[in-house]
N, C-alpha and C positions, 0 to 999 in steps of 0.2 A: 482702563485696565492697568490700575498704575500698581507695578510690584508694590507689596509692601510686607513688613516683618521678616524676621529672621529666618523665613522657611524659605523666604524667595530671592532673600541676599547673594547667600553664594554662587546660585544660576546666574544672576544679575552681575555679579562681578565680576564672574569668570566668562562673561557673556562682551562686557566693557572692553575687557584685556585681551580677549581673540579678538574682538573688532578693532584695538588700537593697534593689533598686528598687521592684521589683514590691513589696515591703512599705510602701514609704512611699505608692507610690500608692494599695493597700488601707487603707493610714493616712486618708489624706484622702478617698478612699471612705465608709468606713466610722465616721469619728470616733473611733479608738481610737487611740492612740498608736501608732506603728512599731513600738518596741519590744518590745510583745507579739507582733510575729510575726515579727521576728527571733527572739525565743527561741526560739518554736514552732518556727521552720523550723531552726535549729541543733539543736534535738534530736531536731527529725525524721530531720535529715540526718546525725547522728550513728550511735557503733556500739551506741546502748541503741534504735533503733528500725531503721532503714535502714541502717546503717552504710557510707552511703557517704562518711562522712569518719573516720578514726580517727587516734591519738595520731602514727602513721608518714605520714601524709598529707602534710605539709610539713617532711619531714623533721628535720633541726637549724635549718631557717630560721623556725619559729616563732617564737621569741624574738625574734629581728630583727626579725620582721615586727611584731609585738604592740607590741616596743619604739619602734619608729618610728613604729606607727601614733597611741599613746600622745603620742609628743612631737606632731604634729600635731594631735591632738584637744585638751590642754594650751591648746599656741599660740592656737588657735584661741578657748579661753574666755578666756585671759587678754586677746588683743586687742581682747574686745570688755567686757572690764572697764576702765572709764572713771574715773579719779578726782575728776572735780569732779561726775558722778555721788554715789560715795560719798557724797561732802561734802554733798549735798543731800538724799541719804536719811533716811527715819524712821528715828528714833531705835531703834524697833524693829527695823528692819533691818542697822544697825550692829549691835544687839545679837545677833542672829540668827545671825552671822558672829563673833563673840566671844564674848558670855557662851553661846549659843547651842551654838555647836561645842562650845566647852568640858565643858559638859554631856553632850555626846554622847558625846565622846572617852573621859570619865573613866566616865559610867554605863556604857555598852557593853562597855567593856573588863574592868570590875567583874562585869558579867554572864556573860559570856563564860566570866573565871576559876573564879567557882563553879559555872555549869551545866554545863561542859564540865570543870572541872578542867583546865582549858591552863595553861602556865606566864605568868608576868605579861606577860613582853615579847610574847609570841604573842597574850596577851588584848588588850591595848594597842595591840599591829598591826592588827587585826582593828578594833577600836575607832576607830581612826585611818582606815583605810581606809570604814567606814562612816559617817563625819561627810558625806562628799561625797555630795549628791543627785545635782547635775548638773545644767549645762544641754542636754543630749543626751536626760537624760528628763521634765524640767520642760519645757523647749521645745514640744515635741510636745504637753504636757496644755495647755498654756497657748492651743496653736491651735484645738483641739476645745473648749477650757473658759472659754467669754470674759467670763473675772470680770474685777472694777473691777480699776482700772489700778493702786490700791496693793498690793492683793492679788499681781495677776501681776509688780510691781516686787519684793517684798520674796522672790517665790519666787523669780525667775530673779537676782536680786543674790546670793543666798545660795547658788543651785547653782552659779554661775560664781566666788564665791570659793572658797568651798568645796571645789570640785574642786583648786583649785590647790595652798590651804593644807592639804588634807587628803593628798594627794601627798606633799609635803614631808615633811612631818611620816611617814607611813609609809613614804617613803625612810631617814628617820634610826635609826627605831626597826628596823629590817629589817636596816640594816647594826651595827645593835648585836648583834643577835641573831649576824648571823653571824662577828662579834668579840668574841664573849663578852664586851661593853661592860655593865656593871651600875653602877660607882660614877658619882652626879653631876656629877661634874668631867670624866668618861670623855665621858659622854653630851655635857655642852653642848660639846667640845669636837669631839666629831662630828657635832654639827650646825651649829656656827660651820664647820667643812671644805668638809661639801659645799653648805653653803649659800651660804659663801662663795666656792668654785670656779664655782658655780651662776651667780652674781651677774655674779660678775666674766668669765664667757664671755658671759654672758646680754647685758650691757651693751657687749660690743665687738660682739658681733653685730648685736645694734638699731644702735647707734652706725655699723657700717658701712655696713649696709641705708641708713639713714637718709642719711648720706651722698650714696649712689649714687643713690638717689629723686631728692633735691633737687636734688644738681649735679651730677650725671652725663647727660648726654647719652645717652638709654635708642631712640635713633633714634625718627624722629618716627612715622614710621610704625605701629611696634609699638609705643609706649613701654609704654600699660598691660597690654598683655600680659606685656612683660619687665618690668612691675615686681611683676606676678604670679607667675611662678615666681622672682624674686630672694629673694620674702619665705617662698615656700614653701621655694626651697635652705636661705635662710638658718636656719628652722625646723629643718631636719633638721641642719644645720651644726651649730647650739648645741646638739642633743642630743648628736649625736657628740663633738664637742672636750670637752663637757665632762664624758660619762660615760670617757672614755677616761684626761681628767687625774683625774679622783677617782668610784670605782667608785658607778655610780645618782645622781649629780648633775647629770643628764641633763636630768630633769623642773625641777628650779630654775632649769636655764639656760632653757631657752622659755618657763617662768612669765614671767621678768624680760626677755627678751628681745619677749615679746608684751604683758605691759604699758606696756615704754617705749614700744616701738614704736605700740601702740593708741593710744596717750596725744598723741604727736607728732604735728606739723603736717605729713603726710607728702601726698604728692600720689597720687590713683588711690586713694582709700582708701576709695572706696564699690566701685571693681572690685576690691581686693584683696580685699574685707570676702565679697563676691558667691562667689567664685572659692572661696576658703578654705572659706566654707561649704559648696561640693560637693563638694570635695573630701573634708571632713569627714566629710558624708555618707555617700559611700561608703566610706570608712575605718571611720567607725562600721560600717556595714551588715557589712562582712568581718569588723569584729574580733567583735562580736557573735556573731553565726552562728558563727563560727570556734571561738570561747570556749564557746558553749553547746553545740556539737556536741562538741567534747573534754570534758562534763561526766560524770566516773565517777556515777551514780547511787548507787554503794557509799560516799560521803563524804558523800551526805546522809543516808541509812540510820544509816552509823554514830553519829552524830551523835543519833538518838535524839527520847528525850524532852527531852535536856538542848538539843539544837537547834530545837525548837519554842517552849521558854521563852524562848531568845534573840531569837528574831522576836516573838515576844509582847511582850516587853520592850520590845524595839527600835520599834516600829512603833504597841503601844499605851502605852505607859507613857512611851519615855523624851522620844520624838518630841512627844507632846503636852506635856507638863510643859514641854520649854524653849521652845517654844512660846508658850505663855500666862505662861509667864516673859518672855520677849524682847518679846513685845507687852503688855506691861502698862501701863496707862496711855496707849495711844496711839489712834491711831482706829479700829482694827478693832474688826468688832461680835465678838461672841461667837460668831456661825455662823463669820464670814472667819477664827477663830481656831481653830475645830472643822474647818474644810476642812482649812486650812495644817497641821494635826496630823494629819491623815488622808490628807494628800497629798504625802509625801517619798517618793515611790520611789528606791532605789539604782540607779546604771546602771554605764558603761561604763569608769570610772576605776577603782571598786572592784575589778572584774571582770577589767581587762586587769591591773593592779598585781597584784591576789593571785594571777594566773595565772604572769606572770612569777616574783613571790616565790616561789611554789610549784617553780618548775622549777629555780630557783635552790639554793635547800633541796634537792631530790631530788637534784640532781648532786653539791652539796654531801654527804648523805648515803652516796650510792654512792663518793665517794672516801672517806670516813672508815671505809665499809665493806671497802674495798680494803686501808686502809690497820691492821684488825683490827679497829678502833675499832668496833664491833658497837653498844656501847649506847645511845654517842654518833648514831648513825646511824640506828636506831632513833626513838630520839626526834626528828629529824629531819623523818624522814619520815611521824609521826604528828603534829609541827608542821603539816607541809603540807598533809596530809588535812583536820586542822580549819579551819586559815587556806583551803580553798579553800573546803569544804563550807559552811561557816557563811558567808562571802561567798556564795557562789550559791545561799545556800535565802533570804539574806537577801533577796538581788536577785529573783528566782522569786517570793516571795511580797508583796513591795511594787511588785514591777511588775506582775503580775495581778490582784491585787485592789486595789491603790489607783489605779497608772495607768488600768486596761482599766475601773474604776469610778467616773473622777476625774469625769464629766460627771454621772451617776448622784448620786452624792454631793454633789455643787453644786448640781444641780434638787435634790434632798432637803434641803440645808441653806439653801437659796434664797437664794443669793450671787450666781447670774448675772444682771445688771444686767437692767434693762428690755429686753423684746426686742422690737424694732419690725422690721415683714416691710414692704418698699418692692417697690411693683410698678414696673416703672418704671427701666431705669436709665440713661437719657439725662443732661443736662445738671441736669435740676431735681431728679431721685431719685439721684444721684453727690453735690449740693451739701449738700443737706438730711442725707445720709449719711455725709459728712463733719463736719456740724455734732454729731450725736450720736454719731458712733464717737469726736469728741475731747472727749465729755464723760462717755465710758466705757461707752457703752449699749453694747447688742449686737443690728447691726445687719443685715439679711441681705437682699439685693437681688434682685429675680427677675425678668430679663432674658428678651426671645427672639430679640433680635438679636445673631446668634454673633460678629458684628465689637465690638458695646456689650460683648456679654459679657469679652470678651478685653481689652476698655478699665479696665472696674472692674475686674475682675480685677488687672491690674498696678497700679491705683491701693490696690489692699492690700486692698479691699471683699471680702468673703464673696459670691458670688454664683449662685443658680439659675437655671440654661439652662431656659426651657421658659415655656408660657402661663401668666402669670399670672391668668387665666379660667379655668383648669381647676383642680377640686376637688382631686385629684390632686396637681397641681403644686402647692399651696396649703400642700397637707397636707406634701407631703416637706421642704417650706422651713421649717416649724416654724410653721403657721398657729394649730395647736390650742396652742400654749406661747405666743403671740406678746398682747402687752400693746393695742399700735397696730399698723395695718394702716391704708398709707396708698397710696391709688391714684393714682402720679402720671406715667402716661402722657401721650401727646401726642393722645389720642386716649379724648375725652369717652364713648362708648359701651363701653368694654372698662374705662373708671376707673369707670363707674354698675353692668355686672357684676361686679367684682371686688367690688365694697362689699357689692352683694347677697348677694355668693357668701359673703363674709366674714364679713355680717351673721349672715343664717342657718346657717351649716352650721360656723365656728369661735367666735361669740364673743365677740370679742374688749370689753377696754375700753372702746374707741374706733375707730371706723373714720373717716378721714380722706380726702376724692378732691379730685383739681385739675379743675376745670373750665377750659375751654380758650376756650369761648364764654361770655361773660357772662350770656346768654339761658339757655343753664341750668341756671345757679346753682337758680332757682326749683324747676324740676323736678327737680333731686338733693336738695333740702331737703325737699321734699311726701313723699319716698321716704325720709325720718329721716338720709340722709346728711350729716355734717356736710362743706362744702364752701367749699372757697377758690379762688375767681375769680383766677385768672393776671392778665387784664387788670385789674381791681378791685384787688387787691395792685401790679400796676405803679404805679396813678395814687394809690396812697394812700402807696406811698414817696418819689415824685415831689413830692405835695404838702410831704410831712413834711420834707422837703430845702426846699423854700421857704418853709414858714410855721416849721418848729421844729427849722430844721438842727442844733441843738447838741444834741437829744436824737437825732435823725437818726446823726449823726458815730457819737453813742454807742452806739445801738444795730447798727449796725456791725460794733462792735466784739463781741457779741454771742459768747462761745463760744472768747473770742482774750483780751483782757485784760479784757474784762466780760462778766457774767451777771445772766440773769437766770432763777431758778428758784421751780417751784412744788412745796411740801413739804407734808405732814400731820403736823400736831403731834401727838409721840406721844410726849416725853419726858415723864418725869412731874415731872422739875424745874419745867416752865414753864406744865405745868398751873392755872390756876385764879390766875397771874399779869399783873399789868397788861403793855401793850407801854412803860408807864416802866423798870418792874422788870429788865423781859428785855431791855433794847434794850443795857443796860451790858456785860452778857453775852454779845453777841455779836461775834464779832470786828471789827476795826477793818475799815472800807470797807465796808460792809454793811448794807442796813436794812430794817425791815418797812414795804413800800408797800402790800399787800394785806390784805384777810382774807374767806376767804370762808368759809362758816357756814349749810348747809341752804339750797344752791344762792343765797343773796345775797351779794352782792361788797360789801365798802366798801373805805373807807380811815379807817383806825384810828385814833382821838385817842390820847394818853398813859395815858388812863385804861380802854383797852379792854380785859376779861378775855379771856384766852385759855382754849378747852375743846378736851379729850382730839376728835377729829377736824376740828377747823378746819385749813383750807388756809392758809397765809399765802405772799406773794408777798414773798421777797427780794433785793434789787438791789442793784450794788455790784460790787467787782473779783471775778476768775474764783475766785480760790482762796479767801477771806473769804468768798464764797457757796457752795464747795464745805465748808469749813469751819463754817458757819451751818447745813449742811443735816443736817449730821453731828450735831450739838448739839441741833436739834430733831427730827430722827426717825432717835436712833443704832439702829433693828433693822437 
């Protein structure tokens, strides 16, 4: 029953795009990425299960559609690829996008040739087309997976160049293939064409766009709305003009068209940034479905034994190797380097590219076969079967088992930062939430006021609807994984249950409640809660502003250009050395105030040995104490 014609299109469409919704909602439901059940639901809705979508479904307009949805998905990473970003990236993550790709490009495609026996330019394609992770399937692991902020920096830098430069790059090598391009000189000269046609549409377009933002009069009324679709026209614009002047240099034009543009001082570019990403969205969600639902089963069959070694390769050999190549020397531990190799799924670039390629090749094939050309045509078309199969088993089995396992895999390699559970999320449980989600914890708030709730919410907070007094609710929010549990309602009787409840039945480290009445403080402490007096804290910052403003100012500053953190020394460099020894060692701006040693606190002369579990307290600017904390307890 496979739809077909223009009577059954729009049901069909519109049938796609409620179901890529309905996935993202079970995304955020559920903590798995979207992408797992877009594929599910594309090959459900395919003609290897359901067949209510098959090859004749969208008639000849699939290419268009794939094509364009492509140049918008592109757009969309490149404008949110930042250059003075780059510039301030780890060293690792520069590499990661360089020596990194490199690696990819050249192993994979190496793979490829001997386990499939493909020809080189078709292993190289395939090669090419699987350097790109994505920000389409990073994105989503990144929301369910709330490792440190270098971690989820160096993953989403590297799917959002990646996608772009890995494009390019399998535009060039695709139109060699079907110009029987082999010599050197052949090749860079077809990629100086389209790259260069790429460029040069890419940069009139930003250049116009940019134009009309700033000095055009977009009416006052609507202006950010019209400058919403100017930048989406414009997107489809630069793929048009410039796959039209040189055939597939389509994708180069909105590369370069979305990074100028992202780059420029444009006005509306938190509503454009808003806008593009739903768009995206839904684009993703169609192409998706769309792609997985036209996937022949018989292309991954064929493919064998020789296409399980290629996923082997790809996902445990080559993926890790550039990996702990690109981060060598930097400051990921050795878990953040065993995730980052265990969590590159392929997504939506590989997939729409090699579907297009594919269809490109077939039509290609059928006129050569028109034309007698039988063995030419042939190989063609057994080009195409591997270039798709080997894309979609690569995709199918890095987004199953590494995305739909990326959270799994985190808790197991225990990357995900401190998790602190806030009961509370008023004025005092939002602040405090803020303070530790920008120093990379991971923090989850548990409201039950449905207006509060909708408040953190928009302010970016992870947050649970429901009593933070019930066992229940406690549990669903991550009470039994959670480090701190801190009760900090407005309302002394429901923060002395929560502690209880927490106490007993999760566990945790530490449980922390705000008392609200000074009076009792007493009576939360007699009950082992550790508690901190709201008014007691007002008049003790009050004082510290009159008797010791200049430490006052500073601590302030607390979480913003200074810090202050508490660490367990666990390197064995600094082991069994004085605080003279070690003080040289630590980065500039930074110093040991503390040391605490079998519950006693001091403050350390020059000559104080340090032993395997002491606490020391380091002070100083924000990053030289994130960089101190690394030095002494890099697990």
């Amino acid at each position: 029953m496979a739809a077909a014609g223009g009577a059954n299109l729009i049901p069909l469409v519109a049938a796609i795009i409620g179901i890529g919704v309905v996935s993202q909602v079970l995304s955020d439901r559920f903590q798995v990425p979207s992408v797992v059940f877009l594929i599910a639901s594309g090959i459900l809705l395919g003609p290897e299960v359901l067949g209510v979508i098959s090859p004749d479904s969208f008639g000849n307009a699939l290419q268009a559609i794939v094509g364009l949805s492509v140049a918008i998905i592109v757009f969309e990473g490149a404008f949110h690829l930042r250059i003075d970003k780059l510039r301030e990236a780890p060293a690792a993550t520069f590499r990661l996008v360089t020596v990194g790709a490199i690696i990819s490009f050249v192993a994979t495609g190496v793979v490829v040739h001997y386990a499939l026996g493909a020809p080189w330019p078709v292993s190289f394609l395939v090669g090419a087309l699987l350097v790109a992770t994505g920000p389409t399937v990073i994105a989503p692991i990144l929301e369910v997976v709330p490792v440190r902020d270098r971690v989820g920096a160096a993953l989403d830098t590297e799917g959002i160049v990646n996608d772009v430069t890995a494009a390019i790059v399998a535009v060039v090598i695709f139109e060699a293939i079907l110009e029987g391009v082999s010599s050197p000189d052949a090749l860079v000269t077809l990629f100086a064409e389209r790259l260069g046609v790429g460029v040069v549409v890419g940069a009139i377009v930003a250049g116009s766009l940019y134009y009309a933002l700033r000095y055009v009069d977009l009416s006052p009324g609507n202006a950010p709305q019209n400058a919403r679709l100017l930048v989406l026209a414009g997107a489809l614009v630069s793929y048009a003009a410039a796959d039209y002047v040189a055939t597939e240099a389509g994708i180069a034009a909105v590369a370069t068209a979305g990074i100028l543009l992202g780059n420029a001082d444009v006005p509306y570019e938190e509503e454009i940034s808003a806008f593009k990403g739903d768009i995206t969205l839904l684009v993703l969600s169609f192409v998706f479905i769309a792609l997985a639902a036209l996937l022949d089963f018989q292309n991954l069959l064929n493919l064998g034994v020789g296409g399980l070694a290629v996923v082997a390769a790809v996902a445990l050999v080559i993926r890790p190797f550039l990996v702990f190549v690109s981060a060598r020397g930097d400051r990921f531990t050795r878990e953040e380097k065993l995730f980052m190799s265990f969590v590159g799924p392929r997504g939506i670039i590989p997939a729409s590219v090699a579907s297009l390629f594919a269809i490109a090749l077939q039509e290609e094939a059928t006129r050569l076969a028109a034309e007698g050309m039988t063995q030419q045509a042939a190989a063609l078309n057994q080009s195409a079967s591997i270039l798709v199969g080997t894309v979609f088993l690569v995709i199918l089995t890095t987004v199953v088992f590494e995305a739909g396992l990326a959270r799994r895999i985190a808790e197991y390699l225990d990357v995900i930062p401190m998790r602190v559970l806030i009961i509370g999320g008023g004025k005092v449980g939002r602040a405090l939430a803020e303070r530790l989600a920008d120093r990379g914890e991971n923090v989850v708030l548990i409201e039950q006021d449905q207006e509060v709730v909708q408040t953190a919410r928009n302010m970016g907070f992870t947050v649970h609807h429901g009593d933070g007094a019930d066992t229940s609710v406690l549990r669903s929010a991550g009470a039994a994984n959670a480090k701190f549990v801190v009760a900090a309602t407005g309302d002394d009787d429901v923060n002395l249950l929560v502690a209880q409840l927490a106490n007993s039945k999760f566990d945790p480290e530490s449980v922390l409640a705000r008392a609200n009445n000074p009076d009792n403080v007493e009576a939360f402490e007699e009950l082992g809660v550790r508690t901190i007096s709201s008014t007691i804290a007002t008049a003790q910052a009050l004082d510290n502003y009159i008797e010791r403003p200049s430490m006052s100012n500073w601590m302030g500053e607390i979480g913003r250009s200074g810090d202050v953190q508490e660490v367990e020394v666990t390197a064995e460099r600094l082991i069994g050395r004085t605080i003279r020894e070690v003080g040289p060692e630590l980065p500039d701006g930074c110093l040991v105030t503390l040391v605490s040693r079998n519950g006693d606190t001091t403050v350390p002369n020059a000559e104080y040995t340090l032993q395997e579990g002491d606490r020391i307290t380091i002070i100083g600017e924000r990053e030289a104490v994130r960089d101190a904390e690394e030095l002494v307890n890099p697990e």
